[in-house]
Each structure stands twice: as structure tokens, then as C-alpha cells.
N, C-alpha and C positions, 0 to 999 in steps of 0.2 A: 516381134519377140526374138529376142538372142537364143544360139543354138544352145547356151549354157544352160540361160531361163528354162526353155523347152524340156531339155535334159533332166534339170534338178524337180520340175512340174514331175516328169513323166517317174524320174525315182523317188519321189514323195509319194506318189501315187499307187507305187510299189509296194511301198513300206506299210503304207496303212492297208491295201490288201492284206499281207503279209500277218501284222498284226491282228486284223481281222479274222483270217485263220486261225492261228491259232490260238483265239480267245475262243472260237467256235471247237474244236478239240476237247480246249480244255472245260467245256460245257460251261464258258462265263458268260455267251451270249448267244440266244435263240439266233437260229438263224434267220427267223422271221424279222428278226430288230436289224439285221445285218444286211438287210436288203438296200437300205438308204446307201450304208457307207459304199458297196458293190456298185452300186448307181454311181455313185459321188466317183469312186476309182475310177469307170471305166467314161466318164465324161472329161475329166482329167488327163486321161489317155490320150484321148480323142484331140483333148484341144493339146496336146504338144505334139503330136504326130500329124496333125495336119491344121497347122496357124491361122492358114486361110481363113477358117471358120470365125478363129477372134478377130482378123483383119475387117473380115467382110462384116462382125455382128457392132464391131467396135465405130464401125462407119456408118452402119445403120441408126446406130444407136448415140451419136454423136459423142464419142468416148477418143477423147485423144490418144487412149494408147492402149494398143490390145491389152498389154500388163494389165492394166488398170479395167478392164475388161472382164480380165479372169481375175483379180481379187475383189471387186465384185459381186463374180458371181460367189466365189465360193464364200463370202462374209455374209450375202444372201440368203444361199443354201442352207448354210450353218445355221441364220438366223430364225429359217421356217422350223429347221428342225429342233432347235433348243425352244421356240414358242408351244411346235408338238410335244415334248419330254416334259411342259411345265405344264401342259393339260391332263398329262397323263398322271403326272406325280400328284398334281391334284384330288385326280376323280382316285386314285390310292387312296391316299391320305383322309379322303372320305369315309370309302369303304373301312378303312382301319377304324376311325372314329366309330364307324356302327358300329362296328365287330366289338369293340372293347367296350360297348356303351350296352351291346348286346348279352355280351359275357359278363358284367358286372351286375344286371341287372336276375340275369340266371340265378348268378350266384348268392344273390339277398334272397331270389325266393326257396329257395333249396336248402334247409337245415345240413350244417356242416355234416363231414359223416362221426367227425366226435363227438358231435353235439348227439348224433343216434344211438353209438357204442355206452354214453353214460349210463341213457335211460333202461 
């Protein structure tokens, strides 16, 4: 990996800390959720500060070129975690269906309150 590559890995990986911050601030993201991306930062980190690791994983692994190593990984990563966020939105999406299938049905057996004030 070129010291550019390295470079620009290691200040993208800045960046999205960074953003990550302060979406955590501005209370748009549990920090619980922001655990992944924090993971994701500092493995980022890790591989531009010391190449070695994608040399040696890239040989292991029979990967012509560390690059191609670490994009990879991170199409990878991304891709477990966009598979977790479409389970999640799911098992949502459920709950909501009850909830509104819940409340509509409430609401047929409960005389309006206009329908009480007539009488």
C-alpha cells in the first residue's frame, strides 16, 4: 500500500469518527448503534498505521494486493452490517403492523367519545 493510500484510509477514518461524534451529541444516534462504526474507525486505523497486517493477511489469503485486501474488507463489513439493519427494520416494521392492527382494533370496540356526549 502507497503512503498516500495509507494516508487517505487513515483520514477517512477520521472523518467518519468525527461524524460519528457528532451525530452522537446531537442525540441522532444511540451510542449503542455507534459501536460498529467505532469498531470500523479504529480497524481502519490499524490497517494504515501498520500495512504489514494487509501484506501478511493479503498473502495468507491469496489476495494480490493488500488494496484490494482492505476494500474487501470494508464491502464486507458494510455488507454484514446493512444485512443486520434489514433485520432489524424488519422485526420494526412488524411491531408497527401490530401496533396499528392493535390500535385500530381498540378503536372499533370503544364507542367514540361523541358518540357518548349525544346520548
Amino acid at each position: 500500500m502507497t503512503v498516500s493510500y495509507r494516508l487517505l484510509l487513515a483520514i477517512a477514518a477520521l472523518l467518519i469518527l468525527l461524524v460519528m461524534l457528532r451525530k452522537i451529541r446531537r442525540s441522532e444516534v444511540k451510542i449503542s448503534d455507534s459501536l460498529f462504526w467505532f469498531f470500523f474507525v479504529i480497524t481502519l486505523i490499524i490497517l494504515a498505521l501498520f500495512p504489514e497486517i494487509a501484506f501478511f493477511l493479503s498473502g495468507v489469503l491469496g489476495i494480490e494486493s493488500p488494496a484490494n485486501l482492505v476494500f474487501l474488507y470494508v464491502i464486507a463489513l458494510l455488507l454484514i452490517r446493512e444485512f443486520a439493519s434489514t433485520i432489524e427494520i424488519s422485526r420494526l416494521r412488524s411491531k408497527l403492523t401490530t401496533l396499528v392492527q392493535e390500535s385500530a382494533l381498540k378503536n372499533v370496540d370503544e364507542p367514540a367519545e361523541h358518540e357518548l356526549r349525544r346520548s
